[in-house]
C-alpha positions in Angstrom: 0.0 0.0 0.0 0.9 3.7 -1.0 0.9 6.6 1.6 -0.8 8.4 -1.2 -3.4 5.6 -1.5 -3.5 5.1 2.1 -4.7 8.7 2.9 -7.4 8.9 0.0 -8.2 6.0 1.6 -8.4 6.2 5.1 -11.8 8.8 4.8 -13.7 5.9 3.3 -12.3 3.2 5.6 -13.3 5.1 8.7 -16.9 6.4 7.3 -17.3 2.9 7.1 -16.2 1.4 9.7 -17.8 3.9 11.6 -21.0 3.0 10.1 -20.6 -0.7 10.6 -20.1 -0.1 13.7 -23.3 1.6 14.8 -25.3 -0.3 13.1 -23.7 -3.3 14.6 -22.5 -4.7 11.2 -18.8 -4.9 11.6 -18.2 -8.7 11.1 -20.7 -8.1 7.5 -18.8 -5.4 6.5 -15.7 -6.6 6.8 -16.5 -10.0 4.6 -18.2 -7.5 2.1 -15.4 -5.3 1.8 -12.7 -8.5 1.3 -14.8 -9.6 -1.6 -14.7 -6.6 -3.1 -11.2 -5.9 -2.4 -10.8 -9.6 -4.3 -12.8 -8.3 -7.6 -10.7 -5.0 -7.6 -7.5 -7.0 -7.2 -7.8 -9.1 -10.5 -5.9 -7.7 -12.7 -8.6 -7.9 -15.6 -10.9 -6.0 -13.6 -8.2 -3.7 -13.1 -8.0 -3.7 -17.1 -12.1 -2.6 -17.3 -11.6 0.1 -14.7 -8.5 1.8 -15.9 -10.1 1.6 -19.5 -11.2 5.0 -20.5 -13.9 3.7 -23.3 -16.1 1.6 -20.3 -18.6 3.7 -18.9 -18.8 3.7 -14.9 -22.1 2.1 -14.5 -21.0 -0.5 -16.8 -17.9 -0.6 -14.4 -20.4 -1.2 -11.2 -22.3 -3.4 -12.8 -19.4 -5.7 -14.1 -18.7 -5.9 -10.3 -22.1 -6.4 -9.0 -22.4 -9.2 -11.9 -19.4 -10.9 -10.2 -20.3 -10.3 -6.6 -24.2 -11.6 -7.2 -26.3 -10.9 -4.0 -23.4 -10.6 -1.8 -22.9 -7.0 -1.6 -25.5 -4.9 0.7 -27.1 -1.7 -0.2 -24.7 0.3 2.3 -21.3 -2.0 0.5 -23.1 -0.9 -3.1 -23.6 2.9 -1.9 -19.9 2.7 -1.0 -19.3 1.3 -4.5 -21.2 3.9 -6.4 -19.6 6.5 -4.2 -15.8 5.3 -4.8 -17.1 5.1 -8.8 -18.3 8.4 -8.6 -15.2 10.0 -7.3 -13.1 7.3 -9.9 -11.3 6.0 -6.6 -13.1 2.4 -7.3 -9.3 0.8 -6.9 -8.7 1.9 -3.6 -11.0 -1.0 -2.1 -8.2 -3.0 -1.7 -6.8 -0.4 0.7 -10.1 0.3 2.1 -10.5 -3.2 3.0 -6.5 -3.1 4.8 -7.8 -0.1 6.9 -11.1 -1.2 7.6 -9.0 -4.7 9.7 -7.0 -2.2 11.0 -9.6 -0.2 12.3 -11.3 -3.5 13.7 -7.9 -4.5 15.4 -7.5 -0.9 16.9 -11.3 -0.6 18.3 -10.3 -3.7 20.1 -6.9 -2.7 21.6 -4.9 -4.4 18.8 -2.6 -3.4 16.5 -0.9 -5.1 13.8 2.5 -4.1 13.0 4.8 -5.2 9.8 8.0 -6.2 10.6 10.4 -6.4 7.4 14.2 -7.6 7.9 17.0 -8.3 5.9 17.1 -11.3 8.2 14.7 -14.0 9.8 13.9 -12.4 12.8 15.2 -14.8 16.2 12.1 -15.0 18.4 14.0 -13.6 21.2 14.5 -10.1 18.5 10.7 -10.5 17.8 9.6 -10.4 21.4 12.0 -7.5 22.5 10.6 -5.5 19.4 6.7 -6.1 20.6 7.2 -5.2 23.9 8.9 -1.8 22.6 6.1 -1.0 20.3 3.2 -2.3 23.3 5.5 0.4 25.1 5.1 3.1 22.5 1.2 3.0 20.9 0.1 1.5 24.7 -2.0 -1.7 23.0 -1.4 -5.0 22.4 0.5 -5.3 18.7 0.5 -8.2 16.4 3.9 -8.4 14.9 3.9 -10.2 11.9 7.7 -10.1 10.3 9.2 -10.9 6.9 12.7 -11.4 5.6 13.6 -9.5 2.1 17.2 -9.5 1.3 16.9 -6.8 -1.1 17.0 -4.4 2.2 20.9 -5.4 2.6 21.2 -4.9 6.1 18.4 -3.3 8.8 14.5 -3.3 9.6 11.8 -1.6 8.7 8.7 -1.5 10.7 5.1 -0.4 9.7 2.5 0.5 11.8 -0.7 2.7 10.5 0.9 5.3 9.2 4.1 5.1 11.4 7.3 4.2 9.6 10.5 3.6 10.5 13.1 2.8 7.5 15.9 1.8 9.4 17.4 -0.4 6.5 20.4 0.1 4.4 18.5 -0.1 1.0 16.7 2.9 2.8 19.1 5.0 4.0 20.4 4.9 0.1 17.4 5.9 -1.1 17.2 9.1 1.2 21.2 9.6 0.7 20.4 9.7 -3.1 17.3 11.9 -2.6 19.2 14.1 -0.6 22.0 14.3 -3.4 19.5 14.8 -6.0 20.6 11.5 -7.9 
């Protein structure tokens, strides 16, 4: 996920979860919203709704085709409302945000954890007691080794990043030197 796509998309993620939650339909929203994240992320839906010559409602409908009854009327507002303002392939993000709201109402937060190394479990633990430390709530640490980061960690939480990888600290060095 984009920062850019995750702040267009963090209005509709709340509205909704917001929604979902006083009407006490959490748990239906959030299946709705994964199957709609699902149609958005195949790449040949992608291919209808990036293709100028495909009307929106014939966008909609493609998707309410290939969702059948599934989707409520509040899921379908949100789909006519995301086709309205052409931000139809943020559900994906929507849906991300809209489990990390759930996780967050409840205390939780889930944190990614990417190293240039497998993690020990000893190195896991100290790290989620750290972070319970600094957002005061239980965090979900779920951790991935990519080599391509050459040395470091990178941690991702919400919005909160911390790049402290090699590969990063390139990147910002060239920024920095205009390269």
């Amino acid at each position: 996920m984009s920062q850019k796509n995750t702040a267009v998309a963090r209005p509709y993620a709340e509205a909704s979860f917001n929604l979902a939650k006083e009407t006490a339909q959490v748990e239906a929203w959030s299946n709705e919203l994964a199957l709609l994240a699902q149609i958005i992320s195949s790449s040949s839906i992608q291919r209808v709704l990036t293709n100028p010559a495909i009307e929106t409602a014939q966008q909609i409908q493609l998707i309410l085709d290939i969702a059948g009854n599934a989707l409520t009327k509040p899921v379908i507002s949100l789909l006519n409302i995301l086709a309205d303002n052409e931000r139809l392939l943020l559900a994906p993000e929507i849906q991300q945000l809209f489990e990390d709201f759930i996780q967050a109402d409840s205390g939780e937060m889930g944190v990614d954890i990417v190293s240039a190394y497998v993690l020990k479990p000893a190195e896991e633990e100290q790290l989620k007691v750290a972070l319970t430390q600094k957002f005061n709530c239980n965090v979900n640490i779920k951790s991935v080794k990519d080599s391509h980061l050459i040395g470091g960690i990178k941690i991702k939480a919400g919005d909160f990043v911390i790049d402290n990888s090699i590969k990063g600290q390139l990147t910002q060095l060239a920024n920095q030197l205009g390269i």
